[in-house]
C-alpha positions in Angstrom: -88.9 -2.6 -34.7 -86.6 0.0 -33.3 -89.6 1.7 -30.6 -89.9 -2.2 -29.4 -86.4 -2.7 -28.8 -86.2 0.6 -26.8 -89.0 -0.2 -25.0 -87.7 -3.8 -23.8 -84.0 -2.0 -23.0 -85.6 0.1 -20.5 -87.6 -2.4 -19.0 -84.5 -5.0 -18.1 -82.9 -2.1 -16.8 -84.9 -1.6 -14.3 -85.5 -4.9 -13.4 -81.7 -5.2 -12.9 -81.5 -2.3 -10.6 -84.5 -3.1 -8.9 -83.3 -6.9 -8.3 -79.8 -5.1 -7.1 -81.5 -3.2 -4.5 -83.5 -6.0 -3.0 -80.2 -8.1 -2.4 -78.4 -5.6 -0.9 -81.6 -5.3 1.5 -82.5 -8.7 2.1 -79.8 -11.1 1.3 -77.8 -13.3 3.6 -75.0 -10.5 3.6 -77.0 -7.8 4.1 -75.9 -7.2 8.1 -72.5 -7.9 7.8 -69.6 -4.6 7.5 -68.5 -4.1 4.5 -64.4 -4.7 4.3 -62.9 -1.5 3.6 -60.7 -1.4 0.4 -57.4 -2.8 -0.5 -55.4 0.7 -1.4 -56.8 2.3 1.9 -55.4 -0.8 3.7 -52.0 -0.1 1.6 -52.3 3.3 2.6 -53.1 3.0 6.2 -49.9 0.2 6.9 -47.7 3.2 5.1 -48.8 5.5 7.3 -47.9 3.5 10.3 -44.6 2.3 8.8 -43.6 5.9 8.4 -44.0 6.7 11.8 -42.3 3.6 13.2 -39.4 5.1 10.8 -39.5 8.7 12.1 -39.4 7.3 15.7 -36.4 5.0 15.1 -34.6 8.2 13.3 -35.5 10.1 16.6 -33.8 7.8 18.6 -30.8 7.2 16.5 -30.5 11.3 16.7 -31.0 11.4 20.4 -28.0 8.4 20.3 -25.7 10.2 18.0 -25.9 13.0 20.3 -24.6 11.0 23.4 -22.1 9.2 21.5 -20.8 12.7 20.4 -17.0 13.7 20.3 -15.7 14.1 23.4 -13.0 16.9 21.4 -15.5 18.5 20.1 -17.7 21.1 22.4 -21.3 22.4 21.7 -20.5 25.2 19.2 -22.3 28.6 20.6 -24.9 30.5 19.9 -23.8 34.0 17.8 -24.3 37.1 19.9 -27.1 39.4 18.2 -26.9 42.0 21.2 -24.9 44.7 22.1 -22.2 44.7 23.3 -20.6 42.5 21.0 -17.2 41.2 20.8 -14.9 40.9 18.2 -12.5 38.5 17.6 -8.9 38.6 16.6 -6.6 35.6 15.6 -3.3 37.7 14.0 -1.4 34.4 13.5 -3.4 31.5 12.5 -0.7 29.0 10.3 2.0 27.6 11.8 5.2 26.0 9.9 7.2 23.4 12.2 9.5 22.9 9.5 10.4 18.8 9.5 9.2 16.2 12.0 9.8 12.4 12.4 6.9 10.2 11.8 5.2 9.5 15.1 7.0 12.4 16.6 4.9 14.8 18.8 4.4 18.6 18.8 2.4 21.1 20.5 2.1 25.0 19.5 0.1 27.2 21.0 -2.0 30.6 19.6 -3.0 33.4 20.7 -6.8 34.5 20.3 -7.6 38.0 21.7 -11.2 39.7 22.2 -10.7 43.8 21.3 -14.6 43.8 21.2 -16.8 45.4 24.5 -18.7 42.2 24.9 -17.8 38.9 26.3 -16.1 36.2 23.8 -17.1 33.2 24.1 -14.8 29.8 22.4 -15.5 26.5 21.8 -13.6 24.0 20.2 -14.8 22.6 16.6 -13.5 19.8 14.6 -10.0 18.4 13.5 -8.9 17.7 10.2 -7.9 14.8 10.8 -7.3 12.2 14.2 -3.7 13.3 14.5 -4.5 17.1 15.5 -6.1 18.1 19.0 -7.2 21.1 19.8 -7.5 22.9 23.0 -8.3 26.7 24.3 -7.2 27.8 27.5 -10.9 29.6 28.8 -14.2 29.7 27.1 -14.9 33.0 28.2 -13.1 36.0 27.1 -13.7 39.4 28.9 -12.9 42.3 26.9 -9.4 43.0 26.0 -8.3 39.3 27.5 -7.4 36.7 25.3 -6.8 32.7 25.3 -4.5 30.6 24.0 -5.5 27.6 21.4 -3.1 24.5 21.5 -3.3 22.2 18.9 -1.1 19.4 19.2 -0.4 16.6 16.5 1.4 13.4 16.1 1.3 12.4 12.4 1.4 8.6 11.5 2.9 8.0 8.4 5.6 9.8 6.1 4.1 13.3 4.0 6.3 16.0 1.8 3.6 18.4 2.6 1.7 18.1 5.8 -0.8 20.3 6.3 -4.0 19.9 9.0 -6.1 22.6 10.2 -8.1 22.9 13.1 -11.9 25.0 13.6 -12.7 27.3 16.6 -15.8 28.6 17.4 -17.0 31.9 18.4 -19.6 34.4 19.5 -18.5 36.9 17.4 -21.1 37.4 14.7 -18.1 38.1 12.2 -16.2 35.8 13.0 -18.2 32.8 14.1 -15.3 30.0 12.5 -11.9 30.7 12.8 -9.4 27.8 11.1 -5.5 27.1 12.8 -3.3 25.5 10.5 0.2 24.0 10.5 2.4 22.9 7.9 5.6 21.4 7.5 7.3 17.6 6.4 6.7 14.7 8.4 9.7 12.5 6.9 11.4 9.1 8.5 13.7 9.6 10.9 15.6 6.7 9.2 15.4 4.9 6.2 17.0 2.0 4.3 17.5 2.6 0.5 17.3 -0.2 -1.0 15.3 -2.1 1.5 17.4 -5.6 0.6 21.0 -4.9 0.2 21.7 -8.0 -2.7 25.4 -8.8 -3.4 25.0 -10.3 -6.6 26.5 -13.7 -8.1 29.2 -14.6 -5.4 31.6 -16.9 -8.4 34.6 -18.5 -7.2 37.1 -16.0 -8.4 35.2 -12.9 -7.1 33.5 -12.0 -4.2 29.8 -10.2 -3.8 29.4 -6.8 -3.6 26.2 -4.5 -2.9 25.8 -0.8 -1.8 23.1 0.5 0.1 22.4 3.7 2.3 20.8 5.0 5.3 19.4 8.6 5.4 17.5 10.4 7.2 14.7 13.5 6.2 15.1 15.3 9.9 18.6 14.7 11.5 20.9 17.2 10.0 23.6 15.1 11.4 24.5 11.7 12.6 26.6 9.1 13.8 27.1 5.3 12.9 27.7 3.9 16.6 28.2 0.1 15.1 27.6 -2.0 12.3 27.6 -6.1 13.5 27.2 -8.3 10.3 25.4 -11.8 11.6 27.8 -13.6 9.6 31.9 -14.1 9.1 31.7 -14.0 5.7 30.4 -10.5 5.5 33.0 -7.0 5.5 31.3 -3.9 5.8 32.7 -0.4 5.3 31.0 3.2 4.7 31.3 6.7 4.3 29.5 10.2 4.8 27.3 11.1 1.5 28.4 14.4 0.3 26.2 17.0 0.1 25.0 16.8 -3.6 24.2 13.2 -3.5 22.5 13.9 0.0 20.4 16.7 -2.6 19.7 14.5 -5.3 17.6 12.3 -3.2 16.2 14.6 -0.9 17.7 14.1 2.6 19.3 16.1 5.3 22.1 12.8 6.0 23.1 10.1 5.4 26.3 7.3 5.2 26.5 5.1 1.8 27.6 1.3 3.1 29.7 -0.9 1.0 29.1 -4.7 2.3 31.1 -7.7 0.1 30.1 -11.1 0.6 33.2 -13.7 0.7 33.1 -16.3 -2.1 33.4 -19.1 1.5 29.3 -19.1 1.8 27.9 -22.2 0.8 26.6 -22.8 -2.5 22.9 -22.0 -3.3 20.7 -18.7 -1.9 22.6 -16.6 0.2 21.0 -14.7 3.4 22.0 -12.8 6.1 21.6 -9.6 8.4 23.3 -6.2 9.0 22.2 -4.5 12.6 23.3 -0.9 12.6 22.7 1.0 15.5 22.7 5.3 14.8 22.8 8.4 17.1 19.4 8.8 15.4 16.2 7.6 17.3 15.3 4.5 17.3 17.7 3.2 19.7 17.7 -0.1 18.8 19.2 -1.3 15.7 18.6 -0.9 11.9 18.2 -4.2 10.6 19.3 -4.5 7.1 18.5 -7.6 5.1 21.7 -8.6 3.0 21.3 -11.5 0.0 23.4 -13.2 -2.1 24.0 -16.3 -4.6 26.5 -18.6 -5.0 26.1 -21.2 -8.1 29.1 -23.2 -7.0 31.9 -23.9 -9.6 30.4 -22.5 -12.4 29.7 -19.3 -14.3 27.5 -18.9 -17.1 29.1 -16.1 -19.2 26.5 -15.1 -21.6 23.6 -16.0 -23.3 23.6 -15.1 -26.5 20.1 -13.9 -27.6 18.5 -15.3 -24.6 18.2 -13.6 -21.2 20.0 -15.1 -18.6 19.2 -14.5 -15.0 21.9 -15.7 -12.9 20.5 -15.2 -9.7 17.7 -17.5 -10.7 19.4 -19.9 -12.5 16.7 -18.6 -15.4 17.1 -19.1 -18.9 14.7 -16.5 -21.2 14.3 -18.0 -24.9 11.9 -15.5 -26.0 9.4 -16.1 -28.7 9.1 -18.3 -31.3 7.6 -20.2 -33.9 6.7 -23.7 -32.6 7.2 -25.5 -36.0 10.5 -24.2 -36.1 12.2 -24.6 -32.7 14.6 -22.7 -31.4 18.3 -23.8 -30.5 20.1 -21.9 -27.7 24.1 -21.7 -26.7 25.0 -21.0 -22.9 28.9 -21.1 -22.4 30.1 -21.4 -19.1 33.1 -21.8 -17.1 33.9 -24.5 -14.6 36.3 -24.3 -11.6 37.8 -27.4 -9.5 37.2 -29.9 -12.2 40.2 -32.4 -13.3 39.7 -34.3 -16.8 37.0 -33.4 -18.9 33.5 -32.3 -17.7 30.7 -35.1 -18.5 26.8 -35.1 -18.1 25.8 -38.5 -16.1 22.3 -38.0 -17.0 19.5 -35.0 -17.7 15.6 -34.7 -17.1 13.6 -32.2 -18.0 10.1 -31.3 -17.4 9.3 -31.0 -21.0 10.0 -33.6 -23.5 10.3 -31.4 -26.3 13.2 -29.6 -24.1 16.9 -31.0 -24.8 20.3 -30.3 -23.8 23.1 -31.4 -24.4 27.0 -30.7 -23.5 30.3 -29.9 -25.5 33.4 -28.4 -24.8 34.0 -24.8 -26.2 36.5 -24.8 -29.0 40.1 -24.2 -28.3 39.8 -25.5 -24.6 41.4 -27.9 -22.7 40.6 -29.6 -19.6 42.7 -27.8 -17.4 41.2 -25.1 -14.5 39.3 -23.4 -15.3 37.4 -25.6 -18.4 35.4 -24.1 -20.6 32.3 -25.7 -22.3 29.1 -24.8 -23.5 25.4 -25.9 -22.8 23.7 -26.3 -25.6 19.3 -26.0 -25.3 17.0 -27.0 -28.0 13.1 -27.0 -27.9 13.0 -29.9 -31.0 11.0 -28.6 -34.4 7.0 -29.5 -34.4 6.8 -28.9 -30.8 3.1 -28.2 -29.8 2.6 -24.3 -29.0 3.1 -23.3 -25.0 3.3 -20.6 -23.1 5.8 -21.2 -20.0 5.6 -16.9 -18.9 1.7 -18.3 -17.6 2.9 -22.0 -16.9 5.1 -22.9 -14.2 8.9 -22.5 -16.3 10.5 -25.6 -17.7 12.7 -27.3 -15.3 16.3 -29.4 -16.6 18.5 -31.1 -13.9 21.5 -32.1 -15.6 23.9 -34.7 -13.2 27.8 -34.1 -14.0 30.8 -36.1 -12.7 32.2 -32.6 -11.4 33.3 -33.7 -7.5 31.1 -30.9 -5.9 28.6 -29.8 -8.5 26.7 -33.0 -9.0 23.8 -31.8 -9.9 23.0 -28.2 -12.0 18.9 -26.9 -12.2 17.8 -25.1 -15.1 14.6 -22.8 -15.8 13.7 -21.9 -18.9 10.9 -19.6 -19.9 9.6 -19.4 -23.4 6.4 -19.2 -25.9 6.1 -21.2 -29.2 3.0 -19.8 -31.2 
């Protein structure tokens, strides 16, 4: 069995090649050109992207080049003959000391050649946009020299300025040579604190904020005028003595006492101080001055809570919602004859009461004193008004000028 089915193997093989080479001979597609494969077609569209690549790179070079910086020249090639020359830079760091923001300066060194070949300079980069440098000559004769100016104008306020500047040379030791300068750029003038905020104007005391203006340069200057844009505004200052002047880090300044009459109408309070200095700018500091007047009342504590005055914003913390919390906010009210009453009170949340009651011991006489009394009710559903906008309470009195007092309160019931 085995010899036959070795025999008939062989036989059907070559009847398969022999069929294989006949129809490659004589069938129908015998004449036509075989396609060539699919990798060398990969390859071959690689090959041409590539070099569409290469050429695009070759122009963006070429277009870098004439788009170059017009402050910086083509740097030169290092002498490798003799004679050579040798360059000599002594003083290369400059300190200006302290310069206004936007102020301008120019300084100027000296480069020399004591080598017997001819030096030849080319400017090189900046640090930065707000140094420029410049050289007198590129070429250098033996025992000449040329001066590099570097000017800068720095932009914004910095304790430690510091740019540096590259020239290049010839010289084969001393191909790079940095210029530096150093110093403080600081503000000619400054505000300190940038809004100067009287306070709570109540109707037995005025307002009152302090403020200063300094400066990081002038050693000395001058107040020319101070012109409040409202009546209801004094203004007196005074020299800072030197060890407050140290604390803060300035060369001079006046410290400004402004009080804000208790006649500005009731609500948000502001206004503007122009004050014109020796100093430059010539034109006037404007100082932003605020204030708040709540009418004829003041809220004199708050107990536990946190009461922000200026906002009219009551803080009752945290607390457990089943429990509630209950809050007591005396207060004292001017320009009221017979007793103070609410007429009415909404409030944004209906689990947020208040109610009214005269403090113990007082009367109804000016001042009255009474208290206002906040209570987020027991079983309250658990909020967070720090996220949510804070709960708002109008409460409408039968006082003849405050009619109507607004409330904020902020709290979280967990």
């Amino acid at each position: 069995m085995r010899p036959r089915t070795l025999v008939f193997g062989i036989v059907s093989a070559v009847v398969g090649l022999s069929a294989t080479v006949w129809l490659s001979r004589y069938g129908p597609w015998a004449n036509q050109r075989p396609s060539a494969p699919h990798y060398l077609v990969s390859r071959l569209q690689e090959m041409k992207d590539g070099a569409a690549r290469q050429a695009g790179a070759s122009h963006a070079a070429r277009d870098g080049a004439s788009r170059r910086d017009p402050s910086v020249d083509e740097r030169p090639a290092v002498a490798d003959q003799e004679p050579l020359p040798r360059a000599v830079a002594s003083d290369r760091v400059f300190e200006f000391g302290r310069m206004a923001i936007g102020e301008r300066k120019t300084h100027r060194f000296r480069l020399k050649n004591e080598g017997p070949g001819s030096l030849t300079v080319a400017r090189g980069p900046a640090e930065c946009k707000c140094t420029i440098s410049a050289v007198s000559v590129r070429e250098i004769p033996p025992g000449g020299f040329a001066d590099v100016e570097l000017t800068w104008a720095p932009l914004e306020a910095d304790p430690a300025f510091e740019k540096s500047a590259i020239i290049w040379t010839n010289d084969p030791k001393l191909s790079e040579i940095h210029f530096r300068i150093a110093g403080k750029v600081g503000r000619s003038l400054a505000v300190s604190p940038t809004t100067w905020h009287a306070g709570t104007v109540a109707e037995d005391h005025d307002g009152k904020a302090v403020g200063t203006i300094v400066s990081e340069i002038g050693k000395s200057f001058t107040i020319l005028s101070v012109e409040p844009h409202d009546p209801n505004i004094k203004v007196s200052y005074k020299a800072m003595s030197e060890g407050a002047l140290t604390r803060v880090g300035m060369l001079s300044g006046y410290e400004f006492t402004t009080t804000v009459s208790n006649r500005i109408p009731i609500g948000s309070f502001r206004s503007r101080l122009s004050i014109l200095t020796t100093l430059e700018p010539k034109t006037p500091v404007e100082v932003d001055l605020t204030a708040v007047r709540p009418g004829p009342i003041r809220i004199l504590s708050a107990g536990n809570a946190h009461w922000d005055p200026e906002k009219m914003l009551l803080n009752l913390g945290r607390f457990r919602h089943e429990i509630g919390i209950k809050t007591v906010l005396p207060a004292c009210i001017y320009d009221m004859r017979g007793q103070l009453r609410m007429l009415g009170v909404s409030s944004s949340d209906s689990f947020v009461k208040l109610s009214l009651e005269p403090s113990p011991g007082s009367g109804t006489d000016a001042p009255q004193y009474v208290r206002f009394v906040f209570e987020v009710l027991p079983g309250s559903p658990p909020v967070n008004y720090f996220t949510q906008k804070p709960v708002h309470v109008t409460v409408q009195t039968n006082h003849p000028t405050l009619k109507k007092i607004d409330f904020d309160l902020q709290f979280v019931s967990m």
